[in-house]
C-alpha positions as CSV (number, residue, x, y, z in Angstrom):
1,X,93.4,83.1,86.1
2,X,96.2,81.3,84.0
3,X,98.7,84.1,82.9
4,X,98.4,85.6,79.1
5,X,94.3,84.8,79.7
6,X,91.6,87.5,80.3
7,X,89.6,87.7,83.2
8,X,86.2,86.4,82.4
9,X,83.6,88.6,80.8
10,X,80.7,89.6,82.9
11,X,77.4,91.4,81.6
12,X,73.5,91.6,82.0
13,X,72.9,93.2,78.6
14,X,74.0,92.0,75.4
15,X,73.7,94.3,72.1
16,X,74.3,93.9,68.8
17,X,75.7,96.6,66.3
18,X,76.7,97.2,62.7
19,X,79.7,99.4,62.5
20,X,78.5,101.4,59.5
21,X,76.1,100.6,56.4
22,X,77.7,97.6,54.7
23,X,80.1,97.5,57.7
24,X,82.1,100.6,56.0
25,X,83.0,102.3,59.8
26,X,84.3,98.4,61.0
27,X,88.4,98.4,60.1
28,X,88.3,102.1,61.9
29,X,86.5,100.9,64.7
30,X,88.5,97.8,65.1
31,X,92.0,99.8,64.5
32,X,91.0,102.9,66.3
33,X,89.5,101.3,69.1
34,X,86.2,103.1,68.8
35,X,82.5,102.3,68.7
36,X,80.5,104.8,65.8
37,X,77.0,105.9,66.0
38,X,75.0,107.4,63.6
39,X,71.6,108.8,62.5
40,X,72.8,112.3,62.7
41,X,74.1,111.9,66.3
42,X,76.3,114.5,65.6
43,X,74.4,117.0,64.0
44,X,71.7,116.5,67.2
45,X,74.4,116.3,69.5
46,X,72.9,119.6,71.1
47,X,70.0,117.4,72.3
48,X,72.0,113.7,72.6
49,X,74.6,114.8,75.0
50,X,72.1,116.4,76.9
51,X,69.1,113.5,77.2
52,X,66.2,115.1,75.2
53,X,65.0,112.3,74.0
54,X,61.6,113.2,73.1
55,X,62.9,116.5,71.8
56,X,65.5,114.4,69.1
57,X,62.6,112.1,68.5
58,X,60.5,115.0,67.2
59,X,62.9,116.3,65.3
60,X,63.6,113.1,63.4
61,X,59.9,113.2,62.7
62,X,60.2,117.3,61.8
63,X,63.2,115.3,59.2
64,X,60.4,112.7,57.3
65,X,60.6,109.5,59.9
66,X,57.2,107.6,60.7
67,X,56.4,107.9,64.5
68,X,57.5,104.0,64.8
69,X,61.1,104.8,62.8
70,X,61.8,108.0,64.7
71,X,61.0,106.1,68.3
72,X,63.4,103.6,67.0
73,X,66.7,105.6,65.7
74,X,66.2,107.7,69.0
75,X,66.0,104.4,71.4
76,X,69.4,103.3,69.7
77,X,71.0,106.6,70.3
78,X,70.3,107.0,73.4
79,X,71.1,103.7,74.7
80,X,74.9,103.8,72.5
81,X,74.9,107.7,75.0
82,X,74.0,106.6,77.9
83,X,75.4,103.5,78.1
84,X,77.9,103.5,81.5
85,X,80.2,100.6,80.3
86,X,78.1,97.5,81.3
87,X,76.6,96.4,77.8
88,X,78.4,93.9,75.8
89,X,78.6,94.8,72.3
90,X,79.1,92.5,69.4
91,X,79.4,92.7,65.7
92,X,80.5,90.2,63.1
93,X,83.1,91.0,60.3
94,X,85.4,88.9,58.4
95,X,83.6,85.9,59.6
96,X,84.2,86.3,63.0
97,X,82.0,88.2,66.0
98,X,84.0,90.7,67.9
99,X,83.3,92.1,71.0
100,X,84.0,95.1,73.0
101,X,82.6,97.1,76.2
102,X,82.1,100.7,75.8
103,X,84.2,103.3,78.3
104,X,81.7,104.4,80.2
105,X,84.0,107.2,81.4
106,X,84.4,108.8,78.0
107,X,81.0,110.8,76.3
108,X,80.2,110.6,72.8
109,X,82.0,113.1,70.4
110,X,81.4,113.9,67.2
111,X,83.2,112.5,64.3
112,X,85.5,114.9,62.3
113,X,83.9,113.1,59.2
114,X,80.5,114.4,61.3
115,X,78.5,111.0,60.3
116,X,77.6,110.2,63.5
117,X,79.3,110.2,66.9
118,X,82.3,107.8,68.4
119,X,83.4,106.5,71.8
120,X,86.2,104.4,73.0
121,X,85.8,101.1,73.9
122,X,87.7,99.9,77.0
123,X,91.1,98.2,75.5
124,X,90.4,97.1,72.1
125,X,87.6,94.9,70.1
126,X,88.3,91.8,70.5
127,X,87.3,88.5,67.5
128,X,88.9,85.7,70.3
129,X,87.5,84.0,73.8
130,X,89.3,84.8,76.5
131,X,91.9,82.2,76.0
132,X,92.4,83.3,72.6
133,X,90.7,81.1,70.5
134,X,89.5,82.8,67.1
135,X,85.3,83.1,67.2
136,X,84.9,82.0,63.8
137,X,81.3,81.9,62.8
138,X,80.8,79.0,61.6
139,X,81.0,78.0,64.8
140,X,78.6,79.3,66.4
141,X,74.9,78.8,66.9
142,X,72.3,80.3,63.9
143,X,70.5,82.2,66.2
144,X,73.4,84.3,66.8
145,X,74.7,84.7,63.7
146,X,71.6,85.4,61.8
147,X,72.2,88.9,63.6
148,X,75.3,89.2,60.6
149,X,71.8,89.8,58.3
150,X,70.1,92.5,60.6
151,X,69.0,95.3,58.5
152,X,69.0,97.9,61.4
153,X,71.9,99.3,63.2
154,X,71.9,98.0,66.8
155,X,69.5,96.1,68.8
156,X,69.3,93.6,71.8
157,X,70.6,90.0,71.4
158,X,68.3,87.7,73.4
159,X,71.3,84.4,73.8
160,X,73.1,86.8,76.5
161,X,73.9,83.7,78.3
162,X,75.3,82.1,75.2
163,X,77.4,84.5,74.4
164,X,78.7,85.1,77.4
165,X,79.4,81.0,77.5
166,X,81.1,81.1,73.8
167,X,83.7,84.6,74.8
168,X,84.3,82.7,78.3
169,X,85.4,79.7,76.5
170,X,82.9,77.8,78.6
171,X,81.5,74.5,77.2
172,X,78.2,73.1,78.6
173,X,78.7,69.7,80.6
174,X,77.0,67.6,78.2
175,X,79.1,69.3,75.6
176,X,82.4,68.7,77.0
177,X,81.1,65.1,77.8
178,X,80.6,64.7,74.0
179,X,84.0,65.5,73.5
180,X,85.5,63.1,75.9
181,X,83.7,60.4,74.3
182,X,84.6,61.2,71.0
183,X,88.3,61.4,71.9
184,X,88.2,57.9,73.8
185,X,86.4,56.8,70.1
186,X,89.3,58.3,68.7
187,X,91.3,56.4,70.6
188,X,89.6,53.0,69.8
189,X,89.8,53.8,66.1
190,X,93.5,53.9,66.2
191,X,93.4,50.9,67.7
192,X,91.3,49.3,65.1
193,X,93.2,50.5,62.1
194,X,95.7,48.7,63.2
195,X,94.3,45.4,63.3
196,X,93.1,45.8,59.3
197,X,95.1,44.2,56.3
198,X,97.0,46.6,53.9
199,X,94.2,46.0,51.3
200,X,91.4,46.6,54.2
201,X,93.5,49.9,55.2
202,X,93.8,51.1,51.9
203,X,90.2,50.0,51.0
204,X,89.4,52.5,54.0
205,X,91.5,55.3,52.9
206,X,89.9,55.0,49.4
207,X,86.0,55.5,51.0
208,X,87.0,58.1,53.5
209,X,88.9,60.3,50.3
210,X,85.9,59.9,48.3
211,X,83.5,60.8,51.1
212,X,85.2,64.2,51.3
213,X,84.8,64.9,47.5
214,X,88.0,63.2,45.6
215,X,87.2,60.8,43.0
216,X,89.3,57.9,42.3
217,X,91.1,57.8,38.8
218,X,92.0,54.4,39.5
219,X,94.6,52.0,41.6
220,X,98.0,51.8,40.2
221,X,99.6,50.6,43.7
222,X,100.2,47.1,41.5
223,X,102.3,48.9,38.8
224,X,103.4,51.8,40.5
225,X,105.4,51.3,44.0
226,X,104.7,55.2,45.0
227,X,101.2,55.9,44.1
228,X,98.3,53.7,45.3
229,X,95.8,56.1,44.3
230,X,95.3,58.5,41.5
231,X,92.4,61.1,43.1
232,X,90.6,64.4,41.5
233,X,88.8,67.0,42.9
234,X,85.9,67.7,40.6
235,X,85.3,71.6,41.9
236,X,88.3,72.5,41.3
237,X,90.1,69.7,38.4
238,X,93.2,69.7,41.7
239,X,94.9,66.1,40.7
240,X,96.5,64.2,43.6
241,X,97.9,60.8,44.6
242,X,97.6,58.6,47.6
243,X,100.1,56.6,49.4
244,X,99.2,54.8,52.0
245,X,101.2,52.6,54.3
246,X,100.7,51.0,57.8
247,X,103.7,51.5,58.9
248,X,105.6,54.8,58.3
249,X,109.4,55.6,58.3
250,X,110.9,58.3,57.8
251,X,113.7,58.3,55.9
252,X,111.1,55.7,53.5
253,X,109.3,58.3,53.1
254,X,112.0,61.1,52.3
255,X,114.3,58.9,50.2
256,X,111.0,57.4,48.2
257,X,108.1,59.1,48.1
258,X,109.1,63.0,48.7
259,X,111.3,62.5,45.7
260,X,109.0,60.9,43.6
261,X,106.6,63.5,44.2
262,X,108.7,66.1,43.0
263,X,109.1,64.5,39.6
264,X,105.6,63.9,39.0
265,X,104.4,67.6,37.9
266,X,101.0,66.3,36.7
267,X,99.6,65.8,40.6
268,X,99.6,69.3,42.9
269,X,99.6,66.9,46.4
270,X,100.2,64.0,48.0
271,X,98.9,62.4,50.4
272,X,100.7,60.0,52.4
273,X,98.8,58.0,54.9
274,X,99.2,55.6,57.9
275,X,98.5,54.3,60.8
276,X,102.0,53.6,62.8
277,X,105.1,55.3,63.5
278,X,105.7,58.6,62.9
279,X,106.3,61.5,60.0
280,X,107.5,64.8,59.6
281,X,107.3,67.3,56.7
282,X,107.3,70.8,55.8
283,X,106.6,70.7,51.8
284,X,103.7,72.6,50.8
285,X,102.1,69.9,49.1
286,X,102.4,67.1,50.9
287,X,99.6,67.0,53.1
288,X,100.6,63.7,55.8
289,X,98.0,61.9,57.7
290,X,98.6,60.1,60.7
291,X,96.8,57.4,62.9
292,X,94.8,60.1,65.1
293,X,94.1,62.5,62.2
294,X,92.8,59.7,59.8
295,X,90.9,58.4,63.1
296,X,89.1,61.9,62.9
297,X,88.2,61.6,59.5
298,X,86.6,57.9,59.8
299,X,84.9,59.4,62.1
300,X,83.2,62.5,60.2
301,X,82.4,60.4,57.6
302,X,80.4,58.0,59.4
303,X,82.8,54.9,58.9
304,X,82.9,53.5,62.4
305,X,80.5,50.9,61.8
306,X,82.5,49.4,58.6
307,X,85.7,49.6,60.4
308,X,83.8,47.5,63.6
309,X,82.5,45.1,61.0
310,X,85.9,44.7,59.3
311,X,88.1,43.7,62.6
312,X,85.2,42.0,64.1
C-alpha cells in the first residue's frame, strides 16, 4: 500500500442511512465521529440492548404504527444494534457520500439529547476514496445517488460491488481503457491545433466559447491588439474578453495583456488562449488556457471532427 493511502475497504453488506430528518444529526455525526439512531431507540433501550425484537415491535404497535411500519422501524434498529462492525455505511451530505464502519466493540448508548441512540464509528466518516480523492456526487452513478431522496431512515444498498469499486478508487478495465484513449486523443488534438492558421485557431476558440454558454459581442482583434473577442454570459450578464494567440510568451503576456486587463474595468475575466509555449499567472481573473486544457475542451464539445476536417 503506497504511504498516506488507506488500506482497501472490504464488506459484504452495504447500508444506507440518513443522519437525522433533513440530515439535522449529520455535522455531529461527522465531527463527533458517531453514527445516531432513532425511533425511540433510547426510550426502548430496555428491550434494544437486550434483543427483544418482537417485544419492541409490539410496543411500536401499542404507540399507533401499522403492523408493516412497526416490522420496519424495529428491522432498522436492530440491524444499527447488532451490527458487529462489518456493514459499510454510507450517507450523502454536502454533495458528497461518506462512509464509515460502525465499532463493533462499542454498544449503543443513549443520546444525552435522548432522540435516539449513538455509536462510534471506527476512525472517522470519511467523503474521499482511499487515495483521497473527494466522492462528489455528481460523479457517481443515479442508482446510487437516488438513495440522497430515500424517505426512510436506513436501508440496504443493492450496488455493494459499486461502491466498494468507487471508495477503492478502482476503475473497471474498459473504463480505464476509455481514459487512455481519450488522453492519446488529447494528445492528437494538441497536435492538430498546431497545424491551424491564426484565423482557423481563433475561429475554434470562438465555437468552443460559445458551446459552453458565452456569446460573442463581436471581433475587435482588427482594431484592438489585446482583445480578439468581446464574450457574455447570458445567466449571469459576467462580460469577458478573449485573447488568443498560438504562440505564448510570457513576459508578452505580462507586459501586454495583464496590464491591459487591469485598465479595462468593464470586463471581470480574460481569457488568454494558446496553443504553444508556456504561461503562468496567479490573478484572479485571468483564467489562462493552454494547449492540453483547450484540447479537453474541443473535446467536450464535440469539435474533433471540424478540427480533422480543417487540417486535413
Amino acid at each position: 500500500m503506497p504511504d498516506g493511502h488507506l488500506p482497501a475497504v472490504a464488506a459484504k453488506r452495504v447500508r444506507y442511512i440518513k443522519l437525522g430528518q433533513g440530515g439535522r444529526h449529520e455535522a455531529e455525526c461527522f465531527d463527533q465521529h458517531i453514527m445516531r439512531m432513532g425511533f425511540g431507540s433510547a426510550r426502548h433501550l430496555d428491550l434494544c440492548s437486550t434483543g427483544q425484537w418482537e417485544a419492541l415491535s409490539e410496543r411500536y404497535k401499542a404507540e399507533g404504527r401499522s403492523q408493516g411500519k412497526a416490522t420496519e422501524n424495529t428491522n432498522q434498529v436492530r440491524t444499527f444494534f447488532e451490527d458487529d462492525g462489518g456493514i459499510l455505511w454510507i450517507t450523502f451530505s454536502r454533495r458528497l457520500m461518506w462512509w464509515a464502519f460502525i465499532d463493533g466493540k462499542v454498544a449503543a448508548q443513549p443520546h444525552q439529547d435522548m432522540d435516539g441512540t449513538f455509536r462510534p464509528v471506527r476512525g472517522q466518516w470519511r467523503s474521499t476514496d482511499i487515495f483521497g480523492t473527494p466522492l462528489h456526487m455528481d460523479g457517481l452513478s443515479g442508482h446510487l445517488t437516488q438513495l440522497a431522496g430515500y424517505r426512510g431512515t436506513s436501508c440496504d444498498v443493492k450496488a455493494v460491488e459499486y461502491v466498494l469499486r468507487r471508495i477503492n478508487g478502482e476503475r473497471l478495465p474498459v473504463v480505464a481503457e476509455a481514459e487512455s484513449l481519450s488522453a492519446q486523443l488529447r494528445e492528437k488534438i494538441v497536435q492538430m491545433l498546431r497545424l491551424l492558421t491564426p484565423k482557423d485557431f481563433e475561429l475554434l476558440a470562438d465555437l468552443v466559447f460559445s458551446g459552453s454558454g458565452w456569446r460573442r459581442l463581436g471581433v475587435v482583434g482588427s482594431t484592438e491588439k489585446t482583445v480578439d473577442m468581446e464574450l457574455v454570459l447570458p445567466t449571469t450578464g459576467e462580460r469577458a474578453f478573449v485573447q488568443v494567440k498560438s504562440t505564448a510568451k510570457q513576459a508578452e503576456f505580462d507586459e501586454e495583456y495583464l496590464e491591459a486587463f487591469a485598465d479595462m474595468t468593464q470586463f471581470g475575466r480574460m481569457f488568454y488562449v494558446f496553443h504553444t509555449g508556456k504561461i503562468t499567472c496567479s490573478h484572479p481573473g485571468v483564467t489562462v488556457i493552454g494547449p492540453e486544457r483547450f484540447a479537453a475542451m474541443v473535446l467536450d464539445a464535440g469539435l474533433t471532427s471540424w478540427l480533422i476536417q480543417r487540417v486535413s
